[in-house]
C-alpha positions in Angstrom: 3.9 10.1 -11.3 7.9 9.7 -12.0 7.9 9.4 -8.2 6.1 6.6 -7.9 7.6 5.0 -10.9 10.5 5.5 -8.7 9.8 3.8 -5.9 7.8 1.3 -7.6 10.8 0.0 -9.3 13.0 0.2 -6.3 10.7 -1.8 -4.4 10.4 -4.5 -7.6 14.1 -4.8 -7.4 14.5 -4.8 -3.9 11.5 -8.2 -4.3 13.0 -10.0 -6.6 16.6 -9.2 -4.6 15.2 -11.2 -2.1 13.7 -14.1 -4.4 16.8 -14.5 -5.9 18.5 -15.0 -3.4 16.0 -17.2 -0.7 15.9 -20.5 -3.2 19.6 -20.6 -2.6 19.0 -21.0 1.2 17.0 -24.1 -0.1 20.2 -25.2 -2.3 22.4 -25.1 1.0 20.0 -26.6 3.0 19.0 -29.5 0.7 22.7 -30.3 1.0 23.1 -29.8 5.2 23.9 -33.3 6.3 21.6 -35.0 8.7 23.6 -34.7 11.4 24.5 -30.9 11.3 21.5 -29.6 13.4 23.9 -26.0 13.8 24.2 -25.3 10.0 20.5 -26.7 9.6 19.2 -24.1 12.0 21.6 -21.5 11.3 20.5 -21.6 7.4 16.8 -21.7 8.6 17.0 -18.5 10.4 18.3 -17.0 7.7 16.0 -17.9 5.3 13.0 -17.2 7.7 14.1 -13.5 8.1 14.8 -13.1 4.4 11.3 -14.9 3.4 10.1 -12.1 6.3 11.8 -9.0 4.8 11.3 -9.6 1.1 7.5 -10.2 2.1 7.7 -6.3 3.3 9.0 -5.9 0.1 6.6 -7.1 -2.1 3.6 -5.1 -0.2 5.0 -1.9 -1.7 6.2 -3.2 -5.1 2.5 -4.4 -5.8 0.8 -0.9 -4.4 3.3 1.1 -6.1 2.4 -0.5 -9.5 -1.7 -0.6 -8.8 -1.2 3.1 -7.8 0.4 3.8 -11.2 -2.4 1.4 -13.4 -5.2 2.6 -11.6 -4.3 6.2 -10.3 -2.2 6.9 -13.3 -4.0 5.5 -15.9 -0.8 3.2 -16.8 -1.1 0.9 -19.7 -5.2 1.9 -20.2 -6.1 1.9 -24.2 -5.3 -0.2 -27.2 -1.7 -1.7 -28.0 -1.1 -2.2 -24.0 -1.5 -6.2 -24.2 2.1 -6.1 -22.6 0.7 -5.0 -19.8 -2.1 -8.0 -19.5 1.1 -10.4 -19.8 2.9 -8.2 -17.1 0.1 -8.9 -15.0 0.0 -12.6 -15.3 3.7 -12.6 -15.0 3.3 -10.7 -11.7 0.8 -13.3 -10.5 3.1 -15.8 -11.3 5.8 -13.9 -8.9 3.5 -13.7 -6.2 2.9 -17.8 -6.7 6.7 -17.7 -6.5 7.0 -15.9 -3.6 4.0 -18.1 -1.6 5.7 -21.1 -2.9 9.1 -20.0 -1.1 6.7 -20.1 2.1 5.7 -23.4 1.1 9.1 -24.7 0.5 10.6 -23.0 3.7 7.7 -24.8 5.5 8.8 -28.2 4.6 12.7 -27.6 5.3 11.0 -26.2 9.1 9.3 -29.6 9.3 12.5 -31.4 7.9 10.0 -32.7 4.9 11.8 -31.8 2.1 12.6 -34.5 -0.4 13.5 -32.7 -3.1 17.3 -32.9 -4.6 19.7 -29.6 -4.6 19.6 -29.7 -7.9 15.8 -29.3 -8.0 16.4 -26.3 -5.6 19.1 -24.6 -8.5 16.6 -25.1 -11.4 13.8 -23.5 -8.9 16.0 -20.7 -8.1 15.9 -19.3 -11.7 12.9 -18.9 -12.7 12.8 -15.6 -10.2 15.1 -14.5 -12.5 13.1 -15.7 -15.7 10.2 -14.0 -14.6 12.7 -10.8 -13.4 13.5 -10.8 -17.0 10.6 -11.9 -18.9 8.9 -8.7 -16.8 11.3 -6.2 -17.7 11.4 -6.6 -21.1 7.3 -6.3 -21.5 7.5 -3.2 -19.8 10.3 -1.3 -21.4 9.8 -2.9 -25.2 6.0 -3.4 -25.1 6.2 -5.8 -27.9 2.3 -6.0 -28.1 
């Protein structure tokens, strides 16, 4: 089992490496000038292969962790409502991960209309949910 707590958590952090770091793509490119087809494209590339490689990522992350809740027994029995909220929490990263898609879409099809600033408040809440995640699963308040 310690094993695949292992690589559970390395693939987690490896996930949420990746989805704290694709928003600020969107920051960059919500400030390319019109004109700067090079940088546009250049920043789009990028962003496509991280979006790409932190999908890989996220494949493991989530069997790793059903592995451990359903082969494991993880979290099974009274007093594990942390593990309910880790679940939603987790749904909500995977919403934040399909939304990156969504969001790299619309800079592909130059329909973005949202400000950088948007983009900066967006890239936190990976690390909100990073956060809010870590702390059910190592304090289990509940």
């Amino acid at each position: 089992m310690l094993w695949i707590k292992a690589f559970h958590i390395v693939f987690v952090a490896s996930w949420f490496a990746g989805l704290f770091y694709l928003p600020r793509f969107f920051v960059n490119l919500a400030l390319v000038p019109n004109d700067s087809h090079a940088e546009r494209e250049r920043l789009l590339l990028m962003a496509r292969k991280l979006y790409r490689f932190t999908s890989l990522l996220m494949i493991p992350a989530l069997l790793f962790g059903l592995w451990l809740w359903l082969g494991f027994g993880i979290g099974r029995g009274s007093g594990n409502g942390w593990l309910h909220a880790k679940l939603l929490l987790v749904l909500g990263a995977v919403g934040y991960h399909h939304m990156c898609r969504k969001l790299l879409r619309e800079f592909e099809q130059m329909a973005s209309r949202r400000s950088d600033r948007w983009y900066r408040v967006f890239n936190e809440t990976s690390v909100l949910l990073f956060a809010a995640i870590v702390v059910l699963v190592v304090v289990k308040p509940f």
